[in-house]
C-alpha positions as CSV (number, residue, x, y, z in Angstrom):
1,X,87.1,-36.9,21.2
2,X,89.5,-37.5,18.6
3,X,91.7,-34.2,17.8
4,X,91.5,-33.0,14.4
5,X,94.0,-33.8,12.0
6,X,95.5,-36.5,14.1
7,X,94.9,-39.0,11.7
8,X,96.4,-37.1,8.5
9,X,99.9,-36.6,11.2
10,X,99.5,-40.5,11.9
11,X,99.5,-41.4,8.0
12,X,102.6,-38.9,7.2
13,X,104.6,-40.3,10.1
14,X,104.7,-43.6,8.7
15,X,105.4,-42.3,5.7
16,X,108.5,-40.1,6.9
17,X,109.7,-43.2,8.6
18,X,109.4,-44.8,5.1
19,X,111.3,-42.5,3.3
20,X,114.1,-42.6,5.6
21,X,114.6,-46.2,5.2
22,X,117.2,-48.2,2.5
23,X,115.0,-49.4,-0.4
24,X,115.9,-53.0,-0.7
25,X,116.1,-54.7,-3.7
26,X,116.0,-58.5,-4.6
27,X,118.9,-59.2,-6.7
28,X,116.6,-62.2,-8.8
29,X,117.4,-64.4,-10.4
30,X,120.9,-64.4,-9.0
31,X,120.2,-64.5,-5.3
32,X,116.7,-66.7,-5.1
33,X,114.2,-65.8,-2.8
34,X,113.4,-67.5,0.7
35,X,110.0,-68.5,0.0
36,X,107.4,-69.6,2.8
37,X,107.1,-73.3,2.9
38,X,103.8,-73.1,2.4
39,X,104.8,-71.4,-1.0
40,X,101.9,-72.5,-4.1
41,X,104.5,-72.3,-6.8
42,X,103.4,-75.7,-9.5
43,X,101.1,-78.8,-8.5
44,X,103.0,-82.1,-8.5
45,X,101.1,-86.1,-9.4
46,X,102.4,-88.9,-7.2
47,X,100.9,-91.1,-9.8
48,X,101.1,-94.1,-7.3
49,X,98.4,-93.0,-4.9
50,X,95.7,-92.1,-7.8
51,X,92.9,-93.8,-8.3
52,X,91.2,-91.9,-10.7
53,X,88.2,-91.5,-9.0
54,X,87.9,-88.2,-11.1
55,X,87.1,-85.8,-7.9
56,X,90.5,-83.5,-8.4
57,X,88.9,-82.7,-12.2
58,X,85.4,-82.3,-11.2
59,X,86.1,-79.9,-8.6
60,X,88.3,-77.5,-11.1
61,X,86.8,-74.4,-11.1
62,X,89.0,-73.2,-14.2
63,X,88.3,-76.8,-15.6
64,X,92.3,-76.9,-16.0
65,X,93.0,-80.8,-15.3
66,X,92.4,-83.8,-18.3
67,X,92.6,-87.0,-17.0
68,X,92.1,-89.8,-19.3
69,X,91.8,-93.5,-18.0
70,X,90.8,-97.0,-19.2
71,X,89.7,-100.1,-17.0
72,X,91.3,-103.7,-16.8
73,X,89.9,-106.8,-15.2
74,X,92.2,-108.1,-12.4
75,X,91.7,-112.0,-11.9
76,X,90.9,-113.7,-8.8
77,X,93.4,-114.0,-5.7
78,X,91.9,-116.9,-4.5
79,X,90.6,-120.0,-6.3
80,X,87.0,-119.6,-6.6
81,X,87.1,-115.8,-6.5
82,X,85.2,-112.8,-8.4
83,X,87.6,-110.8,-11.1
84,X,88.1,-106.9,-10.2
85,X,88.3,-104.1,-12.6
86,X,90.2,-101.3,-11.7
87,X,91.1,-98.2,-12.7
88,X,94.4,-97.6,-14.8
89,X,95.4,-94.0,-15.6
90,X,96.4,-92.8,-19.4
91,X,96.7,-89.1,-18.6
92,X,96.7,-86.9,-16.3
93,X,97.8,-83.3,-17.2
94,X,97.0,-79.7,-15.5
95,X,96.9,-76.6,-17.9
96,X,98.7,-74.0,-15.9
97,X,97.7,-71.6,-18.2
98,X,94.4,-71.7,-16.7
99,X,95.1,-72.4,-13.5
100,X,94.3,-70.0,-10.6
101,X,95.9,-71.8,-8.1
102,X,93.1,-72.4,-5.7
103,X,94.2,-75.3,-4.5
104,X,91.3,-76.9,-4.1
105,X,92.3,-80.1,-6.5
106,X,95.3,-80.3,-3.6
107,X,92.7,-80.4,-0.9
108,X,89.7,-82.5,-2.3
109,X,91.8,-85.9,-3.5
110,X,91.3,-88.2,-0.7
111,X,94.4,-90.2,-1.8
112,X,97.3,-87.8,-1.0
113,X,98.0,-88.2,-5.0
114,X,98.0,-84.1,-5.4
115,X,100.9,-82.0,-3.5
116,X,102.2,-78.2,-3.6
117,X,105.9,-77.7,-5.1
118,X,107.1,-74.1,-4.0
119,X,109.1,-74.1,-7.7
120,X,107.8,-71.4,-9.2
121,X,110.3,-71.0,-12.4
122,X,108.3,-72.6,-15.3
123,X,107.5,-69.7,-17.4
124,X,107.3,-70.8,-21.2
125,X,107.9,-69.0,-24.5
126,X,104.8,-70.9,-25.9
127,X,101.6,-70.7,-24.0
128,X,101.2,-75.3,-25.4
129,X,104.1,-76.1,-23.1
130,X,102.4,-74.5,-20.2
131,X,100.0,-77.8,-19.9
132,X,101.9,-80.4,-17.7
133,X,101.8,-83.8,-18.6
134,X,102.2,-87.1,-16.2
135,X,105.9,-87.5,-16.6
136,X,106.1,-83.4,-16.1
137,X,103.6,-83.6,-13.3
138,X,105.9,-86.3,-11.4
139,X,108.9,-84.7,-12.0
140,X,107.3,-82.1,-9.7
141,X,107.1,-84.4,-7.2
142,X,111.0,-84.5,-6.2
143,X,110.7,-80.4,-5.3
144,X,108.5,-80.8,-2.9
145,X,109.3,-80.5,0.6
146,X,108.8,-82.7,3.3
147,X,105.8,-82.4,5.7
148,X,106.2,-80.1,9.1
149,X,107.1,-82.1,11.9
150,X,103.8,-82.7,14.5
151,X,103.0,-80.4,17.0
152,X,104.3,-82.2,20.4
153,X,100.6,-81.0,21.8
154,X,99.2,-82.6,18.7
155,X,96.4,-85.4,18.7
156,X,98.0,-88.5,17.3
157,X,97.0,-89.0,13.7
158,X,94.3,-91.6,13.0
159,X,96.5,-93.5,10.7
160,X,99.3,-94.4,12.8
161,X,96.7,-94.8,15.7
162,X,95.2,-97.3,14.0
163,X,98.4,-99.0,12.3
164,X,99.9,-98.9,16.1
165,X,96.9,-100.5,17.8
166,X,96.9,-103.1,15.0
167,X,100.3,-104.1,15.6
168,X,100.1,-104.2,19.4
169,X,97.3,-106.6,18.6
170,X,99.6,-108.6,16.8
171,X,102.0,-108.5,19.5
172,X,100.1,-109.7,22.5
173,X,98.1,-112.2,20.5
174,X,101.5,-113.4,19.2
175,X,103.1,-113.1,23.0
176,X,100.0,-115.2,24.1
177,X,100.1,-117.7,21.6
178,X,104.0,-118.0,22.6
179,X,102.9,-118.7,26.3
180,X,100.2,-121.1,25.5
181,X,102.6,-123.4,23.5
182,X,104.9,-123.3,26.3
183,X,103.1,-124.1,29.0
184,X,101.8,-126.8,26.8
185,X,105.3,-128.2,26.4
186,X,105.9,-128.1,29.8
187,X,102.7,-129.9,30.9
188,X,103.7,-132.7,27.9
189,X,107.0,-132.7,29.3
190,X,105.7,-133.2,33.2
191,X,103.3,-136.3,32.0
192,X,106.0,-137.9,30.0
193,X,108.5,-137.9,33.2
194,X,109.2,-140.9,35.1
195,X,107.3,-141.1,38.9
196,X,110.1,-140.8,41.7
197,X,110.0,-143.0,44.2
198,X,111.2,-141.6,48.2
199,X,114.7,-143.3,49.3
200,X,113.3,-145.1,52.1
201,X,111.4,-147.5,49.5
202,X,114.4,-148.8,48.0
């Protein structure tokens, strides 16, 4: 049975050993903070790696990204071929005014196109300026930090799995093929050699 008042003596002990502490204060914007590097400060495009398949936009809930895009007819790589059209993007800005920072645009592109930039330091004067363009978009791109380094425990990425296998392939069928002309030279080289005859036949 819990004694009474024990919770009131709990709440104003922490708050005595509050009060006896040094208030700290962040000396911004001359010192910067040591953000998390996980830190959601602005979205940057690798422009590269988008397809415009749409899918960032459409998942929006704030409705904050405008992509515009046109198509273009790729010829044939091979005589005889079909023509392609692909997509080729115009536009491609986010309205951080609206934004909410979700992160789901981040987590729904399946083309690694979208990343998180821990800059945070974009405030503007007028609320316009506040919608990034493409060229704004990329330059976001250079602040963002590299990937965390794989756990040592952790499964080998499909990816490199893949590309790995793939080139061992390559390896042993190139290693066999390798073998296969040698020991064809050498059987070419055995029929093409003169009989010897014993010394006593002389």
């Amino acid at each position: 049975m819990p004694i009474p008042g024990s919770g009131l003596a709990k709440g104003l002990a922490v708050t005595l050993r509050t009060m006896t502490k040094r208030s700290h204060t962040a000396q911004y914007p001359e010192v910067q903070p040591q953000l998390p590097p996980r830190s959601r400060g602005v979205i940057g495009l690798f422009e590269e790696n988008c397809t415009v398949c749409m899918l960032c936009a459409r998942e929006c809930p704030d409705w904050c990204i405008y992509i515009d895009s046109h198509k273009e007819t790729v010829p044939a790589a091979t005589p005889g071929g079909r023509e392609r059209s692909r997509n080729v993007l115009d536009r491609f800005a986010i309205d951080f005014s609206l934004c909410m920072y979700c992160g789901i645009c981040i987590e729904v592109c399946p083309f690694d196109a979208l990343f998180w930039s821990p800059e945070f330091e974009y405030a503007e004067t007028d609320i316009h300026e506040l919608t990034h363009e493409r060229d704004k978009l990329r330059e976001w791109m250079w602040t963002v930090p590299a990937p965390p380094a794989l756990d040592p425990a952790a499964e080998e990425p499909k990816e490199i799995a893949a590309a790995r296998k793939a080139v061992e392939k390559a390896e042993a069928a190139a290693a066999a093929a390798a073998a296969e002309t040698a020991a064809a030279a050498e059987a070419e080289a055995a029929a093409t050699q003169p009989p010897t005859t014993p010394e006593g036949d002389a």
